[in-house]
Kinemage of the C-alpha trace (Angstrom):
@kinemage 1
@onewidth
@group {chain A} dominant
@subgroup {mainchain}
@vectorlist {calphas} color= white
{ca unk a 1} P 0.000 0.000 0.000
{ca unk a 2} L 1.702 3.053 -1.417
{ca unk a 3} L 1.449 5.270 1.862
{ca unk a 4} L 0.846 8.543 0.205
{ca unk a 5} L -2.109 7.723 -2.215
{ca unk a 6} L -3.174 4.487 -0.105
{ca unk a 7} L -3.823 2.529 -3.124
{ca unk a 8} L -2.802 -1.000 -3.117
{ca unk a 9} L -0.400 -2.310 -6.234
{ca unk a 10} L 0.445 -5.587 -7.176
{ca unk a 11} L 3.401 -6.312 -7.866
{ca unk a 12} L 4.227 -9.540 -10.321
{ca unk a 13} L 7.245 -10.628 -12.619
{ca unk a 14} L 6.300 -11.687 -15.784
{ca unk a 15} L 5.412 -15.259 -16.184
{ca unk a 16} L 3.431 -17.534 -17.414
{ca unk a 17} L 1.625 -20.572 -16.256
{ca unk a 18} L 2.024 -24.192 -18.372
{ca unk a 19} L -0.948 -26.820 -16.277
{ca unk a 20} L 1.113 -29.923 -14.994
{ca unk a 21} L -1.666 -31.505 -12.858
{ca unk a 22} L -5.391 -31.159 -11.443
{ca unk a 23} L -6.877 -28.664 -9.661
{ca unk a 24} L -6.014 -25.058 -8.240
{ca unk a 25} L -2.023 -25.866 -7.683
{ca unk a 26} L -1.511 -27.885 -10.797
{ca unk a 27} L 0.901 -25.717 -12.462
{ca unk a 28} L 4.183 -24.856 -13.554
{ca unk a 29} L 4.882 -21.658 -13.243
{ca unk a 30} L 7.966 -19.673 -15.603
{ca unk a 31} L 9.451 -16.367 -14.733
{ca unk a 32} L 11.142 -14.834 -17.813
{ca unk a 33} L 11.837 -11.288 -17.727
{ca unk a 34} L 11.755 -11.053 -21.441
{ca unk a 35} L 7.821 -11.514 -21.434
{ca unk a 36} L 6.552 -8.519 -23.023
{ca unk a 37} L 3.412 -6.944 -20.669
{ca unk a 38} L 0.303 -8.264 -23.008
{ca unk a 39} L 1.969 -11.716 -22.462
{ca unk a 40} L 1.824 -11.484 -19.001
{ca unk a 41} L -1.361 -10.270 -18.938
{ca unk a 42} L -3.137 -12.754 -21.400
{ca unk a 43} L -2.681 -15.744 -18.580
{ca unk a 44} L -5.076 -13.581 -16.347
{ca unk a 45} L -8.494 -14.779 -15.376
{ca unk a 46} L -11.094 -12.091 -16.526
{ca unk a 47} L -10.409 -8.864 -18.939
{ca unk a 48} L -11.233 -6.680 -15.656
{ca unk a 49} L -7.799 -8.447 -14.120
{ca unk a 50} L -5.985 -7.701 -16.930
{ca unk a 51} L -5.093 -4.147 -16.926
{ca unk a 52} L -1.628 -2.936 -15.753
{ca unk a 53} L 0.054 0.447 -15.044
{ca unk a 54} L 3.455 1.603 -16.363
{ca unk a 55} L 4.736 3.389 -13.467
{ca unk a 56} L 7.492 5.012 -16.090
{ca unk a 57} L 5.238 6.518 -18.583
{ca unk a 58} L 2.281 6.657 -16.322
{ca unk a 59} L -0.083 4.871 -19.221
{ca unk a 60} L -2.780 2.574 -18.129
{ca unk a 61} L -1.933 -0.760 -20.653
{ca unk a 62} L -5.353 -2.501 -21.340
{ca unk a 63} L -4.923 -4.878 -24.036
{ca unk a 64} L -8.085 -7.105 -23.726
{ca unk a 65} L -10.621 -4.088 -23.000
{ca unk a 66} L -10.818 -4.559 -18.823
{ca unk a 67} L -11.533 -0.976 -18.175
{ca unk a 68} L -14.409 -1.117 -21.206
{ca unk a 69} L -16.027 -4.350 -19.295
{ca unk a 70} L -15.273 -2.776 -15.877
{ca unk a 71} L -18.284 0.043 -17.150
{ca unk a 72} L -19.974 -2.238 -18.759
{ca unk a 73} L -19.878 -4.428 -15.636
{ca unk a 74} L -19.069 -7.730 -17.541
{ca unk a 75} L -17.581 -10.866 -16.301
{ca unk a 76} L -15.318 -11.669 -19.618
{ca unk a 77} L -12.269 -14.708 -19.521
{ca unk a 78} L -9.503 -13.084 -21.454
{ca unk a 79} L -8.286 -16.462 -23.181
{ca unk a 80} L -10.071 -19.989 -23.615
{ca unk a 81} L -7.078 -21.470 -23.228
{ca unk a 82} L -6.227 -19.540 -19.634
{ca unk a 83} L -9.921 -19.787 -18.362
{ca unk a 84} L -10.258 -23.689 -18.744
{ca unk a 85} L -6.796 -24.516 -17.400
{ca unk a 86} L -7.639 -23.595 -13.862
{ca unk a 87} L -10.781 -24.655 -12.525
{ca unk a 88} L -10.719 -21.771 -9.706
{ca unk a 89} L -11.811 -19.634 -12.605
{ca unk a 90} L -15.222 -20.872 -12.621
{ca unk a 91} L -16.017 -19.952 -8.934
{ca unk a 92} L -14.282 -16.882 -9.333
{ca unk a 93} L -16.467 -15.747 -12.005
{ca unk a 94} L -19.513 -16.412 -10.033
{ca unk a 95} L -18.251 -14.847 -7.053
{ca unk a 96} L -17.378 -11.891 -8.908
{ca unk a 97} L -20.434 -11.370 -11.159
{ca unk a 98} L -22.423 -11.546 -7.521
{ca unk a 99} L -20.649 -9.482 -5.594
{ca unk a 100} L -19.693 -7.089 -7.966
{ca unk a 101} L -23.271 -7.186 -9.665
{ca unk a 102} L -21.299 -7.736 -13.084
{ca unk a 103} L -23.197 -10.101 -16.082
{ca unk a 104} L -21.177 -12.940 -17.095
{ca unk a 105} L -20.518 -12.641 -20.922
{ca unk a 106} L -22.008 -15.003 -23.170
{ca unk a 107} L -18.776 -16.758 -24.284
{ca unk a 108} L -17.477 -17.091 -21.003
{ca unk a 109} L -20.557 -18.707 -19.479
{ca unk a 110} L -20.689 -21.268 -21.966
{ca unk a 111} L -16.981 -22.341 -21.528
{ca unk a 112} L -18.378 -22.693 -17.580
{ca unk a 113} L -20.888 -24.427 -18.496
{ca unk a 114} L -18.698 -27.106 -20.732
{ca unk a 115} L -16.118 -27.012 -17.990
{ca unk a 116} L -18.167 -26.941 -14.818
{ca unk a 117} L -17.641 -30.751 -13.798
{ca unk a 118} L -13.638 -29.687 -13.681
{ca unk a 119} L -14.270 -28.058 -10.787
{ca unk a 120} L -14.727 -31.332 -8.949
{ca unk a 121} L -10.717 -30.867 -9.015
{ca unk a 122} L -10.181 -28.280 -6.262
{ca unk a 123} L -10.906 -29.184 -2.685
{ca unk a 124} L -13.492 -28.528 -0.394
{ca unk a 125} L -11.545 -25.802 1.087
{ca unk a 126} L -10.812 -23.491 -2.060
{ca unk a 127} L -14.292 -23.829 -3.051
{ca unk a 128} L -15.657 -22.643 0.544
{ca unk a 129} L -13.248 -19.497 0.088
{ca unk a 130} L -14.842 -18.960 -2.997
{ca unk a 131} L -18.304 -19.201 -1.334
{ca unk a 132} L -17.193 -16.684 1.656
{ca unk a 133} L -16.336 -14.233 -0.990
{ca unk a 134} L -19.328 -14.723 -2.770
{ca unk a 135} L -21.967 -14.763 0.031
{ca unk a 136} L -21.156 -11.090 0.494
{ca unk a 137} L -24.386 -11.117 -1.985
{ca unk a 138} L -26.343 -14.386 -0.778
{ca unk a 139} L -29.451 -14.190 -2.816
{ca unk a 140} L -27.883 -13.340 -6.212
{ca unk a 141} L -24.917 -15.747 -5.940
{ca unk a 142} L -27.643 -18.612 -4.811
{ca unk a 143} L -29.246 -17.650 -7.847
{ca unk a 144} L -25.680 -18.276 -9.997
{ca unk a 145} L -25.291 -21.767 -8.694
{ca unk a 146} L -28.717 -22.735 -9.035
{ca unk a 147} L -28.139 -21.728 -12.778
{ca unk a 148} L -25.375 -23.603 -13.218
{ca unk a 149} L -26.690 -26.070 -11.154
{ca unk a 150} L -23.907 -26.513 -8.949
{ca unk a 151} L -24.945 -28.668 -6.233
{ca unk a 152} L -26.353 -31.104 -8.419
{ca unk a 153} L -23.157 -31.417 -10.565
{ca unk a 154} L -20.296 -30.690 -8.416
{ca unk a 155} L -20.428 -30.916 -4.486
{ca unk a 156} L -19.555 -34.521 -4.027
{ca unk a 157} L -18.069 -36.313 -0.862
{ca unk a 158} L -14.822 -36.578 -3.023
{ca unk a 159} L -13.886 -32.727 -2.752
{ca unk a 160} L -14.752 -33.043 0.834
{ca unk a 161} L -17.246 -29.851 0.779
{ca unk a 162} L -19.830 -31.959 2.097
{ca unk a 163} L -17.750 -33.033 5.586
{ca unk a 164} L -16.704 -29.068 6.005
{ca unk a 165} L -18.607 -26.797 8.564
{ca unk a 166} L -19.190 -23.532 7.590
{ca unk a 167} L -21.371 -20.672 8.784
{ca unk a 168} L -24.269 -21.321 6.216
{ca unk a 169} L -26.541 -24.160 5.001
{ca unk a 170} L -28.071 -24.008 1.667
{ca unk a 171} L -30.733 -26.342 0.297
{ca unk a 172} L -31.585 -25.979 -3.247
{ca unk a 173} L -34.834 -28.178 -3.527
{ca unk a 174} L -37.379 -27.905 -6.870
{ca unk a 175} L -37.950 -24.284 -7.435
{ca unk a 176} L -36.728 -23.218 -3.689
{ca unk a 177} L -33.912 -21.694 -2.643
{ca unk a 178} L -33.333 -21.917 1.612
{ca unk a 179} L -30.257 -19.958 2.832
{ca unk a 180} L -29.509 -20.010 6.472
{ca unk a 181} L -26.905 -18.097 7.938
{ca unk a 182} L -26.114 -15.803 10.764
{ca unk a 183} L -29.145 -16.086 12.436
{ca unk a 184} L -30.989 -15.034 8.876
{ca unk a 185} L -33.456 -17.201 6.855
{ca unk a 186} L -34.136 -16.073 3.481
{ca unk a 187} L -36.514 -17.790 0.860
{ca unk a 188} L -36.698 -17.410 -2.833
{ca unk a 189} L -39.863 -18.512 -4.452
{ca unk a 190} L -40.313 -19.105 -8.205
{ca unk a 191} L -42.381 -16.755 -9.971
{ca unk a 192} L -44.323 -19.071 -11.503
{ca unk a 193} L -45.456 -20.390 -7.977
């Protein structure tokens, strides 16, 4: 945190990720100072994460339109290829398009949709962080999952999410949603009911 604006930077070498494995950790990753900026960039999640500053000629570098989805407030991957190697992405776009109130673009959700069993990968842990982040906005993100009807498809004994405890139960049943948490019970009814 620069102490005289307060902003917050991050700070990365330029790499690039090659998958080796399954799941969130299941990469190589290579450090090569010769990456150019837009290469570094292009193995980001969404086009909103892929905007960088040059601190030398104090020029905002936005090669896959970020700051135009930013105002458009759309969830966009920035590469197939980078989006489907890490299954983290998934979650993270959900999480995202709740809490930041931010449509998931078209392409994007179908690749989630084609890729949503990979998700089984990550553990029961890195999905509930996901789910912390995401409950910020509890009746919109149940209404993502339901969509992408994620506790049909992916929460399985296997991951372990069903043996964690965590601060909130949800039961998706028919056209139902039940969230309990913090005391607070919240039900969302069809409209065709």
């Amino acid at each position: 945190v620069d102490k005289e604006t307060n902003l917050d930077y991050d700070i990365a070498l330029p790499r690039k990720e090659e998958k080796t494995g399954v799941g969130h950790k299941g990469f190589e990753i290579i450090v090569n100072k010769d990456f150019s900026i837009e290469q570094d960039l292009e193995r980001r999640d969404f086009t909103v994460n892929a905007i960088a500053y040059d601190i030398f000629s104090q020029e905002l570098i936005d090669p896959f339109d970020g700051i135009k989805n930013i105002e458009l407030k759309i969830i966009k991957c920035v590469s197939e290829k980078s989006f489907i190697e890490d299954p983290l992405r998934i979650l993270r776009a959900m999480q995202f398009s709740a809490r930041f109130h931010f449509e998931i673009e078209k392409e994007t959700k179908r690749l989630m949709f084609k890729h949503l069993e990979s998700v089984k990968e990550l553990s029961g842990e890195r999905i509930l962080i996901e789910f912390g982040k995401g409950y910020k906005e509890q009746i919109l993100f149940s209404s993502i999952l339901s969509e992408f009807s994620f506790f049909e498809n992916i929460v399985n004994e296997d991951n372990g999410f069903l043996n964690l405890d965590f601060p909130f139960l949800i039961n998706f049943f028919q056209n139902k949603v039940l969230i309990i948490g913090d005391n607070e019970m919240f039900e969302i009814k069809d409209d065709s009911e």
